[in-house]
PyMOL Python script that loads the backbone (N, CA, C, O; Angstrom):
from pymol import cmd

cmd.read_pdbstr("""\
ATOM      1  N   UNK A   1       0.832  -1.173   0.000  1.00  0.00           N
ATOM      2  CA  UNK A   1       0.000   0.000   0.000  1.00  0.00           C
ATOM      3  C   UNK A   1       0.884   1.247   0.000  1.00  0.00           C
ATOM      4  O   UNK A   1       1.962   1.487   0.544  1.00  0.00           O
ATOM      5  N   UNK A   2       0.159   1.888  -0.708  1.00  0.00           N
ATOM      6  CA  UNK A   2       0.801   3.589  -0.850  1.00  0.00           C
ATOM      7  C   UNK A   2       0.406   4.531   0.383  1.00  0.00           C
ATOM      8  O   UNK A   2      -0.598   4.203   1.015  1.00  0.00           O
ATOM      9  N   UNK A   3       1.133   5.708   0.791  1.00  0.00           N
ATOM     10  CA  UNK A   3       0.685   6.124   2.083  1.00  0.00           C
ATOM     11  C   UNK A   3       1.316   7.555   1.882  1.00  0.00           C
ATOM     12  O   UNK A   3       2.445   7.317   1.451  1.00  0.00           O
ATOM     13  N   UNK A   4       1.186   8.685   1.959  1.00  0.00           N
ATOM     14  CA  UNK A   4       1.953  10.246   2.252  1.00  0.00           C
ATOM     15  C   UNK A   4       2.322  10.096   3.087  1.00  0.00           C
ATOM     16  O   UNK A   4       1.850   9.241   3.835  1.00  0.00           O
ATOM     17  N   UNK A   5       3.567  10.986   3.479  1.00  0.00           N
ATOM     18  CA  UNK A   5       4.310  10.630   4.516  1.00  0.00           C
ATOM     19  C   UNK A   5       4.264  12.617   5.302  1.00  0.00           C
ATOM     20  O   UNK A   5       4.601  13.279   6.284  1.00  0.00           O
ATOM     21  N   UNK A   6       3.685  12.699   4.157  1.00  0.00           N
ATOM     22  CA  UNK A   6       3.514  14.383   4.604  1.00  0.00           C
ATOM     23  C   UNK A   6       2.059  15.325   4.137  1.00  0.00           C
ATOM     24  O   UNK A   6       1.284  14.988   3.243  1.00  0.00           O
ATOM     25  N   UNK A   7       1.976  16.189   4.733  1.00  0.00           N
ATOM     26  CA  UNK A   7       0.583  16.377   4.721  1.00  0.00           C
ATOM     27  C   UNK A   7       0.582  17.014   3.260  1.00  0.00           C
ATOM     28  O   UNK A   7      -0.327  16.519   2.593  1.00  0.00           O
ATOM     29  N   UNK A   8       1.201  17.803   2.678  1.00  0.00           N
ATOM     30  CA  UNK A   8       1.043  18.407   0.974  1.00  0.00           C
ATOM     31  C   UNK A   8       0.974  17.372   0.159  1.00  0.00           C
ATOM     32  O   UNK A   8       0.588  17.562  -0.995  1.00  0.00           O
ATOM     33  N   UNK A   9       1.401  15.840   0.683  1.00  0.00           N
ATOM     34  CA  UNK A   9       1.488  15.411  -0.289  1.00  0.00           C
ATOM     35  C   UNK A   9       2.476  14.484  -1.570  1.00  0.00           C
ATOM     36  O   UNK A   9       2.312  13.588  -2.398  1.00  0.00           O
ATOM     37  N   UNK A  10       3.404  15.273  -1.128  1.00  0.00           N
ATOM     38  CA  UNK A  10       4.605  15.346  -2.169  1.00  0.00           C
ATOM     39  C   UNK A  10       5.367  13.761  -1.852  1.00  0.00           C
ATOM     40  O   UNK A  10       5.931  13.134  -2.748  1.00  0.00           O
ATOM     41  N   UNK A  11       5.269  13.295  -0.503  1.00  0.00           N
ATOM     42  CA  UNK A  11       6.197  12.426  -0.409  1.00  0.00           C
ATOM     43  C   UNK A  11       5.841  11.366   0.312  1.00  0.00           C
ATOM     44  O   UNK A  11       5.750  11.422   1.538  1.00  0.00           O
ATOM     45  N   UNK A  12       5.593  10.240  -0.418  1.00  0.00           N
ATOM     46  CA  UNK A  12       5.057   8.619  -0.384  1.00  0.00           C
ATOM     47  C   UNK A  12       6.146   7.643   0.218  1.00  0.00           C
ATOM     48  O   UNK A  12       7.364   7.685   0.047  1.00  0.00           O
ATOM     49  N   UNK A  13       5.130   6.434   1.237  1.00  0.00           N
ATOM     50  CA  UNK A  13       6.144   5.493   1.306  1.00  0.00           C
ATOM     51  C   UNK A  13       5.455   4.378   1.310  1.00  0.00           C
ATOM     52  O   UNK A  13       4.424   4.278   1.976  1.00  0.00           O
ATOM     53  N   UNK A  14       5.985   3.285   0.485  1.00  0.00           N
ATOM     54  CA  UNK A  14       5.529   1.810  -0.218  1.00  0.00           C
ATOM     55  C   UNK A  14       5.775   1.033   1.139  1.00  0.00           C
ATOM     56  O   UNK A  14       6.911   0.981   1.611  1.00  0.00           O
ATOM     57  N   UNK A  15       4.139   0.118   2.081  1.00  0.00           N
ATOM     58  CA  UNK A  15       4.333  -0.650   2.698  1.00  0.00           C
ATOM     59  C   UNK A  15       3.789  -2.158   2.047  1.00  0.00           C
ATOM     60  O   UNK A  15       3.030  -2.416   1.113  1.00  0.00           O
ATOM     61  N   UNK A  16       4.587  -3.044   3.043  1.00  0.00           N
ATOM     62  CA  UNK A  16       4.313  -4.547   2.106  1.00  0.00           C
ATOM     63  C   UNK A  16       2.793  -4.911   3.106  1.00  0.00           C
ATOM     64  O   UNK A  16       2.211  -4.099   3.825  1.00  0.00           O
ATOM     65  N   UNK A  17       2.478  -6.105   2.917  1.00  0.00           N
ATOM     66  CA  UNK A  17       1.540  -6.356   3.568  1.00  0.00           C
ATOM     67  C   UNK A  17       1.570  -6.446   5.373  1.00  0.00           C
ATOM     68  O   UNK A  17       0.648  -6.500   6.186  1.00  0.00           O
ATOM     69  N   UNK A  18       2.832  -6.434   5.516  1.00  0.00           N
ATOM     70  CA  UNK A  18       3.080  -6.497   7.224  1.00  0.00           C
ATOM     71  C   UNK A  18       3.288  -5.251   7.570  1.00  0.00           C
ATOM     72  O   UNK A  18       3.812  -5.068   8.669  1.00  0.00           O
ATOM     73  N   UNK A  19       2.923  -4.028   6.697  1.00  0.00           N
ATOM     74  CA  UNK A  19       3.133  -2.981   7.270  1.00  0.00           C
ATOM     75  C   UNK A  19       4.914  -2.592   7.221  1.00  0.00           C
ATOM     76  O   UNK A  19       5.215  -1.462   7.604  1.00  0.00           O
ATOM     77  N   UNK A  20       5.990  -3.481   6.778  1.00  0.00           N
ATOM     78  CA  UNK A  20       7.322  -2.686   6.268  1.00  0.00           C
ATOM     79  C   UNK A  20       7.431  -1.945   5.758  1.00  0.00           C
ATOM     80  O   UNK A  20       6.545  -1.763   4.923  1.00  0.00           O
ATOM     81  N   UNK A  21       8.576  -0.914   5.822  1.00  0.00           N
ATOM     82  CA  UNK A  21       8.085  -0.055   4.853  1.00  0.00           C
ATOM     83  C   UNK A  21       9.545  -0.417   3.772  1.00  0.00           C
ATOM     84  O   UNK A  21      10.727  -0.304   4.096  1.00  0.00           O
ATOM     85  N   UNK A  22       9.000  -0.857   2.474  1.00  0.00           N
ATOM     86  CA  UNK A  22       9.911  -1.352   1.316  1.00  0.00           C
ATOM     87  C   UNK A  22      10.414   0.291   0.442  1.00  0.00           C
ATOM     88  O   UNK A  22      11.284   0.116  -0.412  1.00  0.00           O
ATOM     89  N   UNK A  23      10.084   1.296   0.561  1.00  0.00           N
ATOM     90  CA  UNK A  23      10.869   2.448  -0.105  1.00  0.00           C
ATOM     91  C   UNK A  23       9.629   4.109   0.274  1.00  0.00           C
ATOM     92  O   UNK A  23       8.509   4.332   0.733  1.00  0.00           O
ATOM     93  N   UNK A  24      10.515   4.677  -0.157  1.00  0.00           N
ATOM     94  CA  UNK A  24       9.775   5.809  -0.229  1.00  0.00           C
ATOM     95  C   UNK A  24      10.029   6.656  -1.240  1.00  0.00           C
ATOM     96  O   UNK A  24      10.948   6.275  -1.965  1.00  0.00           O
ATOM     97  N   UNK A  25       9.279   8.185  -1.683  1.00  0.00           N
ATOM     98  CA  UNK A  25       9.764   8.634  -2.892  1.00  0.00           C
ATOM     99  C   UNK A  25       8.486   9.127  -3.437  1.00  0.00           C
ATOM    100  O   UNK A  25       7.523   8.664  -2.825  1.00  0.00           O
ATOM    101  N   UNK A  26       8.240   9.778  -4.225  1.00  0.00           N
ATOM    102  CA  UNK A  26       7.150  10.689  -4.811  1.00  0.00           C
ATOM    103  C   UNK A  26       6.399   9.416  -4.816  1.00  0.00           C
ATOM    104  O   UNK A  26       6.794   8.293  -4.504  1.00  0.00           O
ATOM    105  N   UNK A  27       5.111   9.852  -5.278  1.00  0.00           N
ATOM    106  CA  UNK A  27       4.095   8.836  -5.583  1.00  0.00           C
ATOM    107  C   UNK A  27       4.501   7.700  -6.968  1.00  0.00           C
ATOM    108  O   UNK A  27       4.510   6.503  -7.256  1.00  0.00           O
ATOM    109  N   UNK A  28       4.742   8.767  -7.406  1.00  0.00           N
ATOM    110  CA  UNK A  28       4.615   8.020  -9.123  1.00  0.00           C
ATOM    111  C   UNK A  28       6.135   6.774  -8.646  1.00  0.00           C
ATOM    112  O   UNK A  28       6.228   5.654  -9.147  1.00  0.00           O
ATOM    113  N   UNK A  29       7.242   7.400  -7.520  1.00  0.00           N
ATOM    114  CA  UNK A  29       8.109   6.442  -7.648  1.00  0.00           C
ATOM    115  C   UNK A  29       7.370   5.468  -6.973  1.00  0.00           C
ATOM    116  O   UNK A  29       7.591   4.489  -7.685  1.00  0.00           O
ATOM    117  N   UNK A  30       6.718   5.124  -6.169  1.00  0.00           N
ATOM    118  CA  UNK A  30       6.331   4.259  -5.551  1.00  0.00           C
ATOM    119  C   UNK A  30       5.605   3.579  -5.840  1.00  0.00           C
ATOM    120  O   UNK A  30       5.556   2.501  -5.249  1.00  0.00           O
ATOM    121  N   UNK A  31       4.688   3.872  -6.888  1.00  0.00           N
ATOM    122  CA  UNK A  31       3.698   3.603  -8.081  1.00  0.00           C
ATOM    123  C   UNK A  31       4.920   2.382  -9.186  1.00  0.00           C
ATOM    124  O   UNK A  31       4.546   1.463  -9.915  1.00  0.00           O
ATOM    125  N   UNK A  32       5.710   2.633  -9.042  1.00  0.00           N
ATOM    126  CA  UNK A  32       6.641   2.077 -10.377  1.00  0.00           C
ATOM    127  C   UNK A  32       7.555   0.955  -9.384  1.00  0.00           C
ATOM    128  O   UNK A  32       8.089  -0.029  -9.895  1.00  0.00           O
ATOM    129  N   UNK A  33       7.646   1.247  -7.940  1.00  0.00           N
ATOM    130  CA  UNK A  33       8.535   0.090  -7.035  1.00  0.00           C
ATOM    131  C   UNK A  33       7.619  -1.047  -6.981  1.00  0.00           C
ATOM    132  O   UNK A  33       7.994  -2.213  -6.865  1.00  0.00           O
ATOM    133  N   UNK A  34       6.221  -0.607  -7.081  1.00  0.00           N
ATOM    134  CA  UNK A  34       4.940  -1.626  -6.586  1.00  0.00           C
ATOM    135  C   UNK A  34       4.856  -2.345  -7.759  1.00  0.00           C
ATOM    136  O   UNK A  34       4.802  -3.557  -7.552  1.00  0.00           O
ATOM    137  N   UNK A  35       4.830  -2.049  -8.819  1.00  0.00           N
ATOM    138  CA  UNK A  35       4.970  -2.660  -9.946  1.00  0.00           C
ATOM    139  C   UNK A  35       5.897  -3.110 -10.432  1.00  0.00           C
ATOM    140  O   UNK A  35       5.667  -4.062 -11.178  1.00  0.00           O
ATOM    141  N   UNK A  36       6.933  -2.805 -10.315  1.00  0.00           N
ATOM    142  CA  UNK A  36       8.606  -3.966 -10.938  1.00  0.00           C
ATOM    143  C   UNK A  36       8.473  -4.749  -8.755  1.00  0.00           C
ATOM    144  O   UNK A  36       9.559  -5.038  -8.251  1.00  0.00           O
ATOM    145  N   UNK A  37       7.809  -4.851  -8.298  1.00  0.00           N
ATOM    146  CA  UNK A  37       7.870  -5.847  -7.398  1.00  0.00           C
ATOM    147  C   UNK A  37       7.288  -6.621  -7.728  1.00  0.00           C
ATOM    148  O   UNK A  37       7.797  -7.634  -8.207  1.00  0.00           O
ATOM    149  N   UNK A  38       5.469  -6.391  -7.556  1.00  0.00           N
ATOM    150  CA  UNK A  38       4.167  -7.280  -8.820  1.00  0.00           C
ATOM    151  C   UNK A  38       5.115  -8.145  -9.576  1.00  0.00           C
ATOM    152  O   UNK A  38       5.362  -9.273  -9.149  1.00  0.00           O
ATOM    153  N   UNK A  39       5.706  -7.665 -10.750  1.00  0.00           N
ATOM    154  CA  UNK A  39       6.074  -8.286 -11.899  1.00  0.00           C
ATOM    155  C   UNK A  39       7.094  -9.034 -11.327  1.00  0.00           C
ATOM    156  O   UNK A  39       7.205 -10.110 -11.913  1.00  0.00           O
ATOM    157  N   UNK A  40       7.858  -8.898 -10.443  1.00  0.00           N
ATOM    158  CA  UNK A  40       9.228  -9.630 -10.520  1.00  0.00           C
ATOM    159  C   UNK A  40       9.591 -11.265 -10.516  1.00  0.00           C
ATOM    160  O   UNK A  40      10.567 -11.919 -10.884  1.00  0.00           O
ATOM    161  N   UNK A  41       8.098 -11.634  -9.814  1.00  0.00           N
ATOM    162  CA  UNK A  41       8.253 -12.989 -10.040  1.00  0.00           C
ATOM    163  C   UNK A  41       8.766 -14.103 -11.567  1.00  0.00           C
ATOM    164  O   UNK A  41       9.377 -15.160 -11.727  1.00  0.00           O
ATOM    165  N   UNK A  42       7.879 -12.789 -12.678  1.00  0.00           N
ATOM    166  CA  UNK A  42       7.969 -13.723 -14.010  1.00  0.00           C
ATOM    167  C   UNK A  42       9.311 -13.506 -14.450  1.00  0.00           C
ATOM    168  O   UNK A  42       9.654 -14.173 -15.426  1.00  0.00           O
ATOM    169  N   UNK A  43      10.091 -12.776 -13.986  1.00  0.00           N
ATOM    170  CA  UNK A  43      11.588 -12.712 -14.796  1.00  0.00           C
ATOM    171  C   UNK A  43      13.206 -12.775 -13.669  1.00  0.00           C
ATOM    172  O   UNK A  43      13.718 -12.261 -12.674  1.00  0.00           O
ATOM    173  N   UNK A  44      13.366 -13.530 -14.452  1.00  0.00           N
ATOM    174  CA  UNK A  44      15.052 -14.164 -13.946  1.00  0.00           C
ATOM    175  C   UNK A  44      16.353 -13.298 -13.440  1.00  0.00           C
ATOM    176  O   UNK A  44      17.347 -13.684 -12.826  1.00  0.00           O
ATOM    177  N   UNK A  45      15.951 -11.827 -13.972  1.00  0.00           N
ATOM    178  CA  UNK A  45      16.923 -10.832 -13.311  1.00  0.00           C
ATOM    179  C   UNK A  45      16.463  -9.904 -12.869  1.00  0.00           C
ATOM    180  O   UNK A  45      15.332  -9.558 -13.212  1.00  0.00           O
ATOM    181  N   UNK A  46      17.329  -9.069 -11.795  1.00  0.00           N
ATOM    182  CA  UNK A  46      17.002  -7.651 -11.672  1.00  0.00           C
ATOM    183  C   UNK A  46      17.291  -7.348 -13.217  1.00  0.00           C
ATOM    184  O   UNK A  46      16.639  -8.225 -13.784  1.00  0.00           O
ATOM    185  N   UNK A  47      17.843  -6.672 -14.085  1.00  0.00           N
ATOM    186  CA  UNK A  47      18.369  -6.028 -15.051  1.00  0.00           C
ATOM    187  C   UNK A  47      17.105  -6.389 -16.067  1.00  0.00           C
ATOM    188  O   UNK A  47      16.641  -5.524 -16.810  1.00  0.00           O
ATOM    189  N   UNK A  48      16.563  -7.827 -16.027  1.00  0.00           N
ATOM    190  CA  UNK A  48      14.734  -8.252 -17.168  1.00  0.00           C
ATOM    191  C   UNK A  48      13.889  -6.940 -16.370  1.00  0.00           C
ATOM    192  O   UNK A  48      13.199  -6.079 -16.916  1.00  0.00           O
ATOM    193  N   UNK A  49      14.187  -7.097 -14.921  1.00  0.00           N
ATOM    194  CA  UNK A  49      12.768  -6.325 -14.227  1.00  0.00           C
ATOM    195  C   UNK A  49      12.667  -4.805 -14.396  1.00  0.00           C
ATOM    196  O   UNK A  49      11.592  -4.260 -14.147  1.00  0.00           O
ATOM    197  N   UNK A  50      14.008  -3.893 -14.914  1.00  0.00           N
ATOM    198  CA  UNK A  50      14.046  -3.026 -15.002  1.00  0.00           C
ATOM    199  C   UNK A  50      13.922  -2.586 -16.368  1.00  0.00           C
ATOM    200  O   UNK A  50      13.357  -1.522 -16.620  1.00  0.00           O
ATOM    201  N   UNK A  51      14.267  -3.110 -17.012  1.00  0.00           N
ATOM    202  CA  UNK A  51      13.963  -2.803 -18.364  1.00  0.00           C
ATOM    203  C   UNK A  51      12.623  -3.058 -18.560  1.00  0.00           C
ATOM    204  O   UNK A  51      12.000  -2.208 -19.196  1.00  0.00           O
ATOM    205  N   UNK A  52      11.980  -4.119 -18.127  1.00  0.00           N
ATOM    206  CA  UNK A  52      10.695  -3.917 -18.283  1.00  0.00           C
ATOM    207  C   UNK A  52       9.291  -2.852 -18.022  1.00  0.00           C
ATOM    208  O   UNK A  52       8.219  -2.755 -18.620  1.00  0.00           O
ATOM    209  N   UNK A  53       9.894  -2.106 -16.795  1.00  0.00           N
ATOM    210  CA  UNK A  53       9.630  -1.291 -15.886  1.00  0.00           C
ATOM    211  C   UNK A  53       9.538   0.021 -16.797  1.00  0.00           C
ATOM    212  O   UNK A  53       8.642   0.858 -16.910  1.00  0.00           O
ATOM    213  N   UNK A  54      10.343  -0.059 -17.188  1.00  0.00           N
ATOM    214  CA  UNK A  54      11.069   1.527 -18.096  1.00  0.00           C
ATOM    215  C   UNK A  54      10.022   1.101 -19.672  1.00  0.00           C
ATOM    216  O   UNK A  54       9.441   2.006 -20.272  1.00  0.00           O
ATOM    217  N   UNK A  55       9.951  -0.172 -20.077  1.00  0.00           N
ATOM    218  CA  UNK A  55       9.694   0.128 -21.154  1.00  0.00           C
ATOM    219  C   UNK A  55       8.043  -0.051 -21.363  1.00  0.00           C
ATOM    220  O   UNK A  55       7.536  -0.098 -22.484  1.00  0.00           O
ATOM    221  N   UNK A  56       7.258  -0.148 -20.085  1.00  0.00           N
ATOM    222  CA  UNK A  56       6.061  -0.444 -19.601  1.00  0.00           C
ATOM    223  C   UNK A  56       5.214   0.899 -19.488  1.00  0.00           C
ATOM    224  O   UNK A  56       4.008   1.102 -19.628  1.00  0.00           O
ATOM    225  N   UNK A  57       6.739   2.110 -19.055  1.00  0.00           N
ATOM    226  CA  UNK A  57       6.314   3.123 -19.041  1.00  0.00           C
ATOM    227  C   UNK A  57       6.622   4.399 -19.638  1.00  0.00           C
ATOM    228  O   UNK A  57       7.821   4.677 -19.675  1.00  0.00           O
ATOM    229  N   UNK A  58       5.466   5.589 -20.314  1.00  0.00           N
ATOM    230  CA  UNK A  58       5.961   6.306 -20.963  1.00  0.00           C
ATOM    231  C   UNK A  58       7.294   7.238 -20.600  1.00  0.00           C
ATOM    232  O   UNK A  58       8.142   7.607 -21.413  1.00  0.00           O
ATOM    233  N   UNK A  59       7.271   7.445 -19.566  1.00  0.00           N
ATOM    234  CA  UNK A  59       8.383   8.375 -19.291  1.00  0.00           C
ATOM    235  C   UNK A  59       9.337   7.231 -18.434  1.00  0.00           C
ATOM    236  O   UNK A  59       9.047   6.539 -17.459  1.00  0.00           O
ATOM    237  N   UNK A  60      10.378   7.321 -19.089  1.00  0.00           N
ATOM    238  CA  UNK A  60      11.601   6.615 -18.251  1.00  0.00           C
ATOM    239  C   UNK A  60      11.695   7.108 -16.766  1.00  0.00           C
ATOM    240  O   UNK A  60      11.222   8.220 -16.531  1.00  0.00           O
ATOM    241  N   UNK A  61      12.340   6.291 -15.591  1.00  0.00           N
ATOM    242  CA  UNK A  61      12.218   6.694 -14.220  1.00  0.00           C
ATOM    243  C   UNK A  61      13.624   6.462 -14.248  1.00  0.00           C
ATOM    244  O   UNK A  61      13.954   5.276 -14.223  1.00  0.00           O
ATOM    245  N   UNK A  62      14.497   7.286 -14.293  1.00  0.00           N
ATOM    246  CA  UNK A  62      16.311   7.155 -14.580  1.00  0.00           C
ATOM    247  C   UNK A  62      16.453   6.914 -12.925  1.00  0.00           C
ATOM    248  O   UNK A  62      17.602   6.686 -12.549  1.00  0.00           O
ATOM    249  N   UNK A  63      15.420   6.939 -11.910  1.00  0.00           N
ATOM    250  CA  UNK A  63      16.076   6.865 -10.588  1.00  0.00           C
ATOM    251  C   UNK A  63      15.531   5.766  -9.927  1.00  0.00           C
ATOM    252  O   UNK A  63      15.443   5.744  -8.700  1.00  0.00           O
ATOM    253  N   UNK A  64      14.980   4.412 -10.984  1.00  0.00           N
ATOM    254  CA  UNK A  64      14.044   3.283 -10.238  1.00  0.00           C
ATOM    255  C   UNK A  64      15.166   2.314  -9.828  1.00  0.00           C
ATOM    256  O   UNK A  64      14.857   1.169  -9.500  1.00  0.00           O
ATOM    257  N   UNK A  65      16.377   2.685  -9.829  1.00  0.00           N
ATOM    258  CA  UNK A  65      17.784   1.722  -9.221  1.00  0.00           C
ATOM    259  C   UNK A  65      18.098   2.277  -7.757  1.00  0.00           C
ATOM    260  O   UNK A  65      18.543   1.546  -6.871  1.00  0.00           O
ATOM    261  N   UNK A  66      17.847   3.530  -7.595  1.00  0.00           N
ATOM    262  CA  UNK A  66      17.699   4.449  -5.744  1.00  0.00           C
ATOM    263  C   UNK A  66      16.348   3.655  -5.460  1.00  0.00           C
ATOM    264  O   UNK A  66      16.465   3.197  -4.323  1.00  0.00           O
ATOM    265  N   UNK A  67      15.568   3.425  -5.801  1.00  0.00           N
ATOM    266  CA  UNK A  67      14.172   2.832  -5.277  1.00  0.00           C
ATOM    267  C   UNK A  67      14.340   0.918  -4.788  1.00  0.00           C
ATOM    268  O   UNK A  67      13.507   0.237  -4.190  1.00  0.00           O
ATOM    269  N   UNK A  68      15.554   0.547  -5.253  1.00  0.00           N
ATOM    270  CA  UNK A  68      15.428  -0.807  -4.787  1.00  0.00           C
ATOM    271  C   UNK A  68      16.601  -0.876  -4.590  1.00  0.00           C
ATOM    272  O   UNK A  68      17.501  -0.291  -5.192  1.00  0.00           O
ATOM    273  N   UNK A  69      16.717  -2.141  -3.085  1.00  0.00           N
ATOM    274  CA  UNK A  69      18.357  -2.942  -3.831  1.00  0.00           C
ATOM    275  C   UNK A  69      18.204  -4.183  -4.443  1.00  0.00           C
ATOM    276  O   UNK A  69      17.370  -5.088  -4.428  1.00  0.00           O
ATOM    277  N   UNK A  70      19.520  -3.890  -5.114  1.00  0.00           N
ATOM    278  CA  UNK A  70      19.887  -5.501  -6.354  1.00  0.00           C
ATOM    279  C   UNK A  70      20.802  -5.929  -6.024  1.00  0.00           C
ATOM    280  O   UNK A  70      21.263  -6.917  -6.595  1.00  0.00           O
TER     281      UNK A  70
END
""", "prot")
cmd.dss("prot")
cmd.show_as("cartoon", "prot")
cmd.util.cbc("prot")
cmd.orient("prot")
């Protein structure tokens, strides 16, 4: 689940189902961690999951490698 971490708005943090918190970062980044997580099961690398990520979406996220570790 997605959550603000501040009252304007601006700044999101991605929890898993136990309530961890797996990253933080504007919405839209957290929007794009939740989804190359979703997906990660069907592919064999970090490096499949990111390219997929990027090419899933119109605007490239040049900073979705600060959003996870590999």
């Amino acid at each position: 689940m997605i959550f603000p971490l501040n009252s304007a708005g601006t700044i999101y943090v991605l929890h898993d189902e136990k309530g961890m918190t797996i990253g933080t970062g504007t919405r839209e980044v957290c929007e794009v961690l939740l989804h190359v997580l979703k997906k990660q099961l069907t592919y064999s690398s970090a490096d499949e999951i990111l390219k997929r990520a990027v090419r899933e979406n119109a605007k490239p996220h040049t900073n979705i490698k600060s959003a996870m570790t590999i």
